[in-house]
C-alpha positions as CSV (number, residue, x, y, z in Angstrom):
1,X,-75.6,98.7,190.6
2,X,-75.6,94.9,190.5
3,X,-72.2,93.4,191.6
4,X,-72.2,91.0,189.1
5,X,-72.6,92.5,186.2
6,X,-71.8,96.3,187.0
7,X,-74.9,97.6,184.8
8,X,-78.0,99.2,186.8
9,X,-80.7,97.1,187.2
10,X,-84.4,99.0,185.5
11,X,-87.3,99.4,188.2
12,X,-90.1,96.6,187.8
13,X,-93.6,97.7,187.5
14,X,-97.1,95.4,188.2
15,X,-100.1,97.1,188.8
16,X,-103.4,95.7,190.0
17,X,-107.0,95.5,187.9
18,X,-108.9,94.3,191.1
19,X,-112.7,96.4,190.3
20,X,-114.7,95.4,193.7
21,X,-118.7,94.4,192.0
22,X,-117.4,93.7,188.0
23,X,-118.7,91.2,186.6
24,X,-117.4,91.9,183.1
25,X,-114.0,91.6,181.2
26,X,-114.4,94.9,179.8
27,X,-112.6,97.0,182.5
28,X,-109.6,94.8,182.8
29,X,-109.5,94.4,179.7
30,X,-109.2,98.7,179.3
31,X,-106.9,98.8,182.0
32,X,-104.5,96.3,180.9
33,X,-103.8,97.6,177.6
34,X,-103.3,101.1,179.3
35,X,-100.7,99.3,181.7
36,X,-98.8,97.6,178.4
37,X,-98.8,101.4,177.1
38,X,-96.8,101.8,180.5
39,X,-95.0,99.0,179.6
40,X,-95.7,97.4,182.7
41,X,-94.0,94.0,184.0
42,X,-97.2,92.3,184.4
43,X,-100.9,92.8,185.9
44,X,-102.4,90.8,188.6
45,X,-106.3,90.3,189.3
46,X,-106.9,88.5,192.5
47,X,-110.2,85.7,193.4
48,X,-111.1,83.7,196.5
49,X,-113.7,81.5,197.0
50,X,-116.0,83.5,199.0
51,X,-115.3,87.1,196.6
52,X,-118.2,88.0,194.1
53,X,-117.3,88.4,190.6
54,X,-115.5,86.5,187.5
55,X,-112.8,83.5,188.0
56,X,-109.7,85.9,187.5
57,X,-108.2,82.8,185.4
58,X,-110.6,83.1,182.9
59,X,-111.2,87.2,182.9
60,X,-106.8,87.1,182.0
61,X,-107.4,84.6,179.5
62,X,-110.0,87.2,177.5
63,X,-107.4,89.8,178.2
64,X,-104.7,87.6,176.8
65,X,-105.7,88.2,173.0
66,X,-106.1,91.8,173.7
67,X,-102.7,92.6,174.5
68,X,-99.4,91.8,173.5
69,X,-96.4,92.3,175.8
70,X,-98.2,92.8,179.5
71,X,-97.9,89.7,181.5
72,X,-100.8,88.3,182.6
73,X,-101.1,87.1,187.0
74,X,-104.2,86.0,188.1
75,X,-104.8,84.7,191.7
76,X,-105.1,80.7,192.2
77,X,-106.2,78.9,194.9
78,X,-104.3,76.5,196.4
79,X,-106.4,75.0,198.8
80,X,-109.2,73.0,198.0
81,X,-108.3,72.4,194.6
82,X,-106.3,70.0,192.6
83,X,-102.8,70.8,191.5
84,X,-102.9,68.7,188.9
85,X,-105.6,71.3,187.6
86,X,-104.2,74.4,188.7
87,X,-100.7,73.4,186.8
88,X,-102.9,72.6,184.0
89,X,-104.7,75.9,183.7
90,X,-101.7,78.0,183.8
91,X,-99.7,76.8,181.5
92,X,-103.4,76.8,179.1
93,X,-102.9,80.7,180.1
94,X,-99.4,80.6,179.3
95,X,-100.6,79.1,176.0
96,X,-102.8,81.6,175.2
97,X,-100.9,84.3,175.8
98,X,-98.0,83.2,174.3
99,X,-95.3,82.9,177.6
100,X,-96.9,86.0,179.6
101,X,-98.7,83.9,182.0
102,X,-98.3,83.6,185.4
103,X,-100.2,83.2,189.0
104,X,-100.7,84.2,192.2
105,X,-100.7,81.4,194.8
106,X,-102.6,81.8,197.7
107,X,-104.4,80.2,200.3
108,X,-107.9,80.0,202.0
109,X,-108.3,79.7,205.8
110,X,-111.7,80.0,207.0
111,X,-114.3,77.8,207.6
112,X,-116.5,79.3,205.4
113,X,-114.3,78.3,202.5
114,X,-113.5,74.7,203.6
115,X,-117.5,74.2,203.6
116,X,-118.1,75.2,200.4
117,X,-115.8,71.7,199.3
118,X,-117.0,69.9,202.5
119,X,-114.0,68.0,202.2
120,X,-112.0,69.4,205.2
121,X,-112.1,71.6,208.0
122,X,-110.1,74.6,207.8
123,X,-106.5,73.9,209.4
124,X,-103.6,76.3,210.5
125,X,-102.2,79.0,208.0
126,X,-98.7,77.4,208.0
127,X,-100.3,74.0,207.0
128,X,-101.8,75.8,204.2
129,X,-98.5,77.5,202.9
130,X,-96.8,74.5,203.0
131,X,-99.5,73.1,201.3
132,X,-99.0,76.0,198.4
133,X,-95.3,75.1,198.4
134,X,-95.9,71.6,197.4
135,X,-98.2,72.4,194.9
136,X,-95.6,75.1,193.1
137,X,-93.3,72.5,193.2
138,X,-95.0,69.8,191.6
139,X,-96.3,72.5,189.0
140,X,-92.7,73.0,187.5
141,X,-92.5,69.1,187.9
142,X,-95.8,68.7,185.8
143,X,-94.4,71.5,183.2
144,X,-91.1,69.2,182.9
145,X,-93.0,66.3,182.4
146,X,-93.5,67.2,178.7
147,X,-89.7,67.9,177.0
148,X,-89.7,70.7,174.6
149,X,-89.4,68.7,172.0
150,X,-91.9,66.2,172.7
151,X,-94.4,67.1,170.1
152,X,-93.9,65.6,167.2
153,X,-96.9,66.1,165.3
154,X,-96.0,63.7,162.0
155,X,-98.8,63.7,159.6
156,X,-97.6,60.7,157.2
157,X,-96.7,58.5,160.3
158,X,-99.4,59.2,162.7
159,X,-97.3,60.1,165.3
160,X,-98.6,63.4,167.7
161,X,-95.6,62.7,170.5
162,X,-92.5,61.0,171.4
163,X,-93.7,58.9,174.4
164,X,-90.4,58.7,175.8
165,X,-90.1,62.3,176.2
166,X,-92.9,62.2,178.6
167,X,-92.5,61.6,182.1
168,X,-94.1,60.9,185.4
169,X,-93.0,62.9,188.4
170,X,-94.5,60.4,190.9
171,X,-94.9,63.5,193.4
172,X,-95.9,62.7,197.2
173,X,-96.5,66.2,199.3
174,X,-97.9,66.1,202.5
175,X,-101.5,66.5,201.4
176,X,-101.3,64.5,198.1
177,X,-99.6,62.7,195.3
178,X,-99.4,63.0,191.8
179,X,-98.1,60.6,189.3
180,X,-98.2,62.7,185.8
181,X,-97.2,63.6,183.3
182,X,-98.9,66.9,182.4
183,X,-101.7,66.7,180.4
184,X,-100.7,70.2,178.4
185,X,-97.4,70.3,176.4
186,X,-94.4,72.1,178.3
187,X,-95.3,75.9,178.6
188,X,-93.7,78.4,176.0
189,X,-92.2,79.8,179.1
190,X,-91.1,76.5,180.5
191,X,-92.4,77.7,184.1
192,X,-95.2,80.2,183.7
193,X,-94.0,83.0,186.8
194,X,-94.3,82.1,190.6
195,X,-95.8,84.9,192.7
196,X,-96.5,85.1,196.3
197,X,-97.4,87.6,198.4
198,X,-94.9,87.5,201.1
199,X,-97.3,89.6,203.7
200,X,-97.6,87.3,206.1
201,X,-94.7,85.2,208.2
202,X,-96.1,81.7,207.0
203,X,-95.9,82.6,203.3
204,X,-92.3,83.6,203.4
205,X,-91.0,80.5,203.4
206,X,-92.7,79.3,200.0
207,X,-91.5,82.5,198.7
208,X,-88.2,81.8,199.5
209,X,-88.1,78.4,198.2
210,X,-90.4,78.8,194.6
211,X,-91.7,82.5,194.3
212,X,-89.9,84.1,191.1
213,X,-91.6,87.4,192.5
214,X,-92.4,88.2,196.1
215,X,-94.7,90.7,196.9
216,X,-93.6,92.7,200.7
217,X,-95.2,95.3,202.6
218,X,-93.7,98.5,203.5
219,X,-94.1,102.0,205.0
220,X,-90.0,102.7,204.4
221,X,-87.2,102.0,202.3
222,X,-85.4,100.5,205.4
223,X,-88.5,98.3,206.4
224,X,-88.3,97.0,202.5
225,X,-84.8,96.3,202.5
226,X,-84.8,94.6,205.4
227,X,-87.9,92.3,203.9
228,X,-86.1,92.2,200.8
229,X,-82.6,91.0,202.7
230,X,-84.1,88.5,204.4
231,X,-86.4,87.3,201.7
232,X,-83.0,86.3,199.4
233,X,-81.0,85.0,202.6
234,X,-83.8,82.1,202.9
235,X,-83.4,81.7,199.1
236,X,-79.9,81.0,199.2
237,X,-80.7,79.0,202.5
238,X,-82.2,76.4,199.6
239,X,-79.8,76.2,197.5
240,X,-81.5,79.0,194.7
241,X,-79.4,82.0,193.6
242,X,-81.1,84.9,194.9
243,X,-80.7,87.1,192.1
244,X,-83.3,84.7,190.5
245,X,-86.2,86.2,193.4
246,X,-87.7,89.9,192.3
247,X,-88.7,91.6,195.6
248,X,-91.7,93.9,194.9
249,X,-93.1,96.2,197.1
250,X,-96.9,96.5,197.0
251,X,-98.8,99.7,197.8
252,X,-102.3,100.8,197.8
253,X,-102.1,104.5,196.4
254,X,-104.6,107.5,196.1
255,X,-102.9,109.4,193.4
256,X,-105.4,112.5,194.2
257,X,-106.0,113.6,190.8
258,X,-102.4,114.0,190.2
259,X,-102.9,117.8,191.8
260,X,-101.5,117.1,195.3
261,X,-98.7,116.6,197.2
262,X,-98.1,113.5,199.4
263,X,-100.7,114.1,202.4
264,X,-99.4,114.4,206.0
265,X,-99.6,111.5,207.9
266,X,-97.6,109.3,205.4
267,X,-93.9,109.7,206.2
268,X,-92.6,112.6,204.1
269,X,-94.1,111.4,201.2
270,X,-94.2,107.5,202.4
271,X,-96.8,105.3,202.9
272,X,-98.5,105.3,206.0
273,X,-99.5,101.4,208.0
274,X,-103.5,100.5,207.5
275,X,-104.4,97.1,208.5
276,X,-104.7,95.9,205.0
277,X,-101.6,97.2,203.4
278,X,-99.2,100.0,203.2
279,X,-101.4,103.0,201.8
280,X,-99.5,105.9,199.8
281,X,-101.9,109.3,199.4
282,X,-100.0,112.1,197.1
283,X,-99.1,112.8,193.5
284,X,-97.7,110.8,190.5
285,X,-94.0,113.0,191.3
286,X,-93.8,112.2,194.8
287,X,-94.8,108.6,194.4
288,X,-91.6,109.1,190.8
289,X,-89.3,110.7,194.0
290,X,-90.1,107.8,196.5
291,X,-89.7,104.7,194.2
292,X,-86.6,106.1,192.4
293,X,-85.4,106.3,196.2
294,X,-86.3,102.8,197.5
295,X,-84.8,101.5,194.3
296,X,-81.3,103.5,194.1
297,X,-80.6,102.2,197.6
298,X,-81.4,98.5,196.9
299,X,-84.2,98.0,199.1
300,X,-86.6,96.8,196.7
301,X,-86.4,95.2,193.1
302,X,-89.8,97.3,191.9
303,X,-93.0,98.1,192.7
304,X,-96.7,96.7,192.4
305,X,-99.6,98.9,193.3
306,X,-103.7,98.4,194.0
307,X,-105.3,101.5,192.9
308,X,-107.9,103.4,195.2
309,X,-109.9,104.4,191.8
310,X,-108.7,101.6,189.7
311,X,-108.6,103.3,186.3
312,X,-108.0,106.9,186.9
313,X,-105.3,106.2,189.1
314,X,-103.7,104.0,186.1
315,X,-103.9,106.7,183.8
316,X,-101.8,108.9,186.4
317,X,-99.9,106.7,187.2
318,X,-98.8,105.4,183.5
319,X,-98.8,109.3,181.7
320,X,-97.5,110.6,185.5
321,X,-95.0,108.8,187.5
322,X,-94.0,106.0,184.8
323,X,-93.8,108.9,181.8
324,X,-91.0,110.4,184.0
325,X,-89.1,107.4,185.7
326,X,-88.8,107.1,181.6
327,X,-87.7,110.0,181.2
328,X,-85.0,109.6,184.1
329,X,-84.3,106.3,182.7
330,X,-84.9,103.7,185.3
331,X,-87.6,102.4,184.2
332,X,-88.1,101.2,180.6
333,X,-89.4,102.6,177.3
334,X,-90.4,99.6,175.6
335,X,-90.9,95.7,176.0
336,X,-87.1,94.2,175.4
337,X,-88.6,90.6,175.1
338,X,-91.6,88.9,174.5
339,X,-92.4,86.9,177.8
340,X,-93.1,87.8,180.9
341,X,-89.9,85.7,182.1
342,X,-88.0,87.9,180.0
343,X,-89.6,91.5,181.4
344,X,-88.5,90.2,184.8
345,X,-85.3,89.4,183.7
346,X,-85.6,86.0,184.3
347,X,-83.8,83.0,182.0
348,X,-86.2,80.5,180.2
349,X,-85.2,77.2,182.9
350,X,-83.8,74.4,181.2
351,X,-86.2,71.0,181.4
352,X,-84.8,68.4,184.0
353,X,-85.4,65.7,182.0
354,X,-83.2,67.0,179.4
355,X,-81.1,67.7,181.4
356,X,-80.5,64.2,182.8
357,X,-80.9,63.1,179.3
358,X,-77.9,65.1,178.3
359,X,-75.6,64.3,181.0
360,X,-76.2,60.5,180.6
């Protein structure tokens, strides 16, 4: 129950279309409509400089006009790149999809990457996050910079926009500056999704101050709730309501042909610690049993899983566990909305300009 508004909160869903070698859009393409028969929150596909295979930008954009509700999260590096661009290209996704874009930031460390620019050395992972926090920030700047009403697009007078609803955000981050505006109208969302996987200590703190969904590691629902607890307390620590955050826990699973029981070794059921990730091995019912429990007792907002056998395990998971938290009623039967903003529960954001405009 939410104290708030007294009504019980549905579970969120995301799923993972990560296909180790592909260098097609064909299987994400597959999986993602199979996730928006789920009626899935969103799907994320994740990229690094040094991983073979498609920019997963561009691989969501070709999914984007094969689907219709599913949001749409690829990974985007911060480092290295220019935020100008990146804001750019997101809200191009959002675009295309028509509000179900959002993206993953993240950040790369090594050497190995920072040669591949040749601009700069690699420097310390808490640099970098901070680094990734700037750049979300100016982002929502960049996607204010255009009012929503900027566009005029007046055939008999010429006249595309209203230049003075256009702005410069004359943004100065530790690492660089950016005067603006945008170079893409506002977004249909108004700020394409935030996500950030909350993993490790140094990325906690952007979550906390821009992530609309954090992603947290856990082997229990105590361990989650504790992330989850902690995560909100540094969002209301800046000044954000934390109901605005979505905590997600995210899960590697081996759904084991949907024949077996959760294997030994993983908690009663849980997932068990690997050095990558929490790792669940069992059946779509027990994987049903743990989320409804992790979500009737608060610790986590929902749920977003990488697949051991990418699209088998979809298929069980989608006609297994998400067929009966349907059925049980915590998680949904159909899209409500048409953005992703609006599958996560989250209210389109009001432009700042406006704003100001309004009030003076």
């Amino acid at each position: 129950m939410t104290a708030r508004t007294g009504r019980r909160r549905l579970l969120h869903l995301a799923v993972a279309l990560d296909r180790p070698g592909a260098y097609d859009a064909t299987g994400p393409v597959a999986m993602a409509r199979l996730a928006e028969q789920g009626a899935l929150d969103f799907v994320t596909l994740g990229d690094s400089f040094v991983r073979p295979g498609l920019d997963a930008l561009a691989v969501l954009a070709r999914v984007a006009p094969a689907t219709t509700r599913i949001g749409l999260v690829p990974t985007v590096t911060t480092t290295h790149t220019e935020p100008f661009h990146v804001q750019a290209a997101v809200a191009t996704l959002d675009w295309v999809s028509r509000g179900r874009a959002g993206w993953q930031a993240e950040v790369s460390a090594t050497e190995e990457e920072a040669r591949l620019f040749g601009r700069r050395h690699a420097v310390p992972v808490d640099a970098l996050w901070q680094e990734a926090a700037d750049v979300a920030d100016v982002a929502r700047r960049l996607w204010d910079s255009w009012e929503d009403d900027a566009e005029i697009r007046d055939v008999a007078t010429g006249r595309f926009i209203d230049r003075t609803k256009l702005h410069y955000v004359d943004f100065h981050g530790g690492t660089f500056f950016v005067k603006g505006p945008s170079i893409v109208p506002r977004p249909p969302q108004g700020h394409p999704v935030i996500v950030v996987d909350a993993a490790q200590p140094a990325a906690r703190d952007a979550a906390a101050r821009h992530a609309d969904v954090a992603l947290i590691p856990a082997t229990s629902g105590a361990e989650a709730a504790a992330s989850r607890t902690e995560l909100r307390d540094a969002a209301r620590a800046y000044g954000r309501d934390p109901d605005t955050l979505r905590v997600l826990a995210s899960l590697a699973v081996d759904l084991s042909g949907g024949e077996h029981s959760a294997a030994r070794g993983h908690g009663g059921g849980g997932p068990r610690r690997t050095a990558d990730c929490p790792f669940y091995r069992g059946g779509p019912v027990d994987l049903a049993e743990l989320m409804t429990d992790w979500h009737a007792a608060g610790a986590v907002d929902g749920f977003h899983f990488r697949s051991a056998e990418p699209h088998g395990d979809l298929e069980r998971l989608v006609n297994g566990t998400v067929a009966l938290l349907q059925h049980r009623g915590t998680f949904r039967t159909f899209y409500p909305g048409s953005t992703l903003r609006e599958h996560l529960g989250l209210a389109h954001p009001a432009n700042r300009h406006a704003r100001a405009g309004g009030a003076a």
